[in-house]
C-alpha positions as CSV (number, residue, x, y, z in Angstrom):
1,X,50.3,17.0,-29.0
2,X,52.7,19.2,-30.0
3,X,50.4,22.5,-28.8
4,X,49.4,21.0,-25.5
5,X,53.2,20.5,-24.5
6,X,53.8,23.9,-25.3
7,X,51.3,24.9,-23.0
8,X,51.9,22.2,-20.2
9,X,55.6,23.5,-20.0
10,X,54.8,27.1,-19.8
11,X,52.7,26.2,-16.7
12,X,55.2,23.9,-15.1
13,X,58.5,26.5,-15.8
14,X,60.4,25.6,-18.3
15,X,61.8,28.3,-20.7
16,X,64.1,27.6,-23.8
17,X,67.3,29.4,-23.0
18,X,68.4,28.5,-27.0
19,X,65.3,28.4,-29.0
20,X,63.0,31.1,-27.1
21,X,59.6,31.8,-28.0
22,X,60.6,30.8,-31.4
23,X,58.6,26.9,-31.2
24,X,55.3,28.4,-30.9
25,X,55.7,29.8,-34.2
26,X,53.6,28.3,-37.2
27,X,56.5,28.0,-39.5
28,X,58.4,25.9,-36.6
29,X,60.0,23.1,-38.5
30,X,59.8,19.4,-37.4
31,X,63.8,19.2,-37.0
32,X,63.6,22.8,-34.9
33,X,60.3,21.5,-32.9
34,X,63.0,18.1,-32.0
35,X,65.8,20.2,-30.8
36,X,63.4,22.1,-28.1
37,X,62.3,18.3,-27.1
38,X,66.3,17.7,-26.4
39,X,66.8,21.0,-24.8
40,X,63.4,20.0,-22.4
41,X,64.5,16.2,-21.6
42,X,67.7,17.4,-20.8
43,X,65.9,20.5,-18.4
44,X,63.6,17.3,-17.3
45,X,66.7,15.5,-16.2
46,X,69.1,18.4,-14.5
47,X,66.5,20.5,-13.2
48,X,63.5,18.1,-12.0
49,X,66.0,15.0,-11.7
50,X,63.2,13.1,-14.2
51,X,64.6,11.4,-17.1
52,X,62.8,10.4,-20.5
53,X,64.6,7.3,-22.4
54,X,63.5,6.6,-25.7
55,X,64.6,2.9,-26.1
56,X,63.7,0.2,-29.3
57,X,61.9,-2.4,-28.3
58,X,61.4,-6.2,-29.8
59,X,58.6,-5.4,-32.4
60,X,61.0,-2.6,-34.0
61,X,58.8,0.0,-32.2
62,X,60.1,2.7,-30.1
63,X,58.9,3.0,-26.3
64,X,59.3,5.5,-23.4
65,X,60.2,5.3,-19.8
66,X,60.6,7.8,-17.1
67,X,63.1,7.7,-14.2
68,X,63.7,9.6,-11.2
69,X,67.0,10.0,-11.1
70,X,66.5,9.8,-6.8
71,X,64.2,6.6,-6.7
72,X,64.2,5.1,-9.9
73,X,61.2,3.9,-12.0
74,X,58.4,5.9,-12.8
75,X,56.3,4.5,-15.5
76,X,56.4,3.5,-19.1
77,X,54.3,3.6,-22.6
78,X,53.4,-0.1,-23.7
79,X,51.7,0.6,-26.9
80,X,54.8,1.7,-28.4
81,X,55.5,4.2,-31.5
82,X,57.1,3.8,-35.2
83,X,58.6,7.5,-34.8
84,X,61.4,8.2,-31.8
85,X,60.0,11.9,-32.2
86,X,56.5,10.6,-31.1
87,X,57.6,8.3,-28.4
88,X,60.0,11.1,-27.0
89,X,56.9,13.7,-26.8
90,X,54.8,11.4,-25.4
91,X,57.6,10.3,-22.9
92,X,58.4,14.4,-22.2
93,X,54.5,15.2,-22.0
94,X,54.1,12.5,-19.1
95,X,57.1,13.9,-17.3
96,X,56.0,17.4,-17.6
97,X,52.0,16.0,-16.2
98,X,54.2,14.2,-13.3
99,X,55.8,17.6,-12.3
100,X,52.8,19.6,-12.9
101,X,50.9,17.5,-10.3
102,X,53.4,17.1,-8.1
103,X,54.6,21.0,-7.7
């Protein structure tokens, strides 16, 4: 997934101001590849007024939901996910679909 967010966020505007160009790069890490995923929620929330919360749910799984910060609820993930990573990709790559479709 990790590839098709990259591309998805190029389309819909969003550029790195701290990490750059840097995350397309095959020696990425995983910890460097999360810190561009906190740097786009937190674009997704000022910028778009779309917020991604990564929350734990009952079954020790971790699930998604987006909110517009303007009318509330968007949607949410109910298969859940073992890594916060995964479900805060996921989460992101929804938001970033949402504001590709609606822009």
């Amino acid at each position: 997934m990790k590839d098709k967010l990259i591309e998805l966020t190029k389309k819909i505007g969003f550029t790195s101001a701290i990490i750059g160009k840097s995350i397309e790069s095959l020696y990425s890490s995983k910890d460097f590849y999360y810190l561009w995923l906190c740097e786009l929620q937190k674009w997704c929330r000022e910028i778009q007024h779309l917020d991604v919360f990564v929350c734990d749910s009952i079954d020790l799984e971790y699930d998604w939901v987006i909110v517009n910060n303007v009318e509330g609820h968007i949607d949410h993930n109910e298969t859940g996910h073992e890594d916060y990573r995964d479900a805060l990709e996921e989460g992101l790559f929804k938001v970033c679909t949402i504001i590709k479709e609606t822009h």
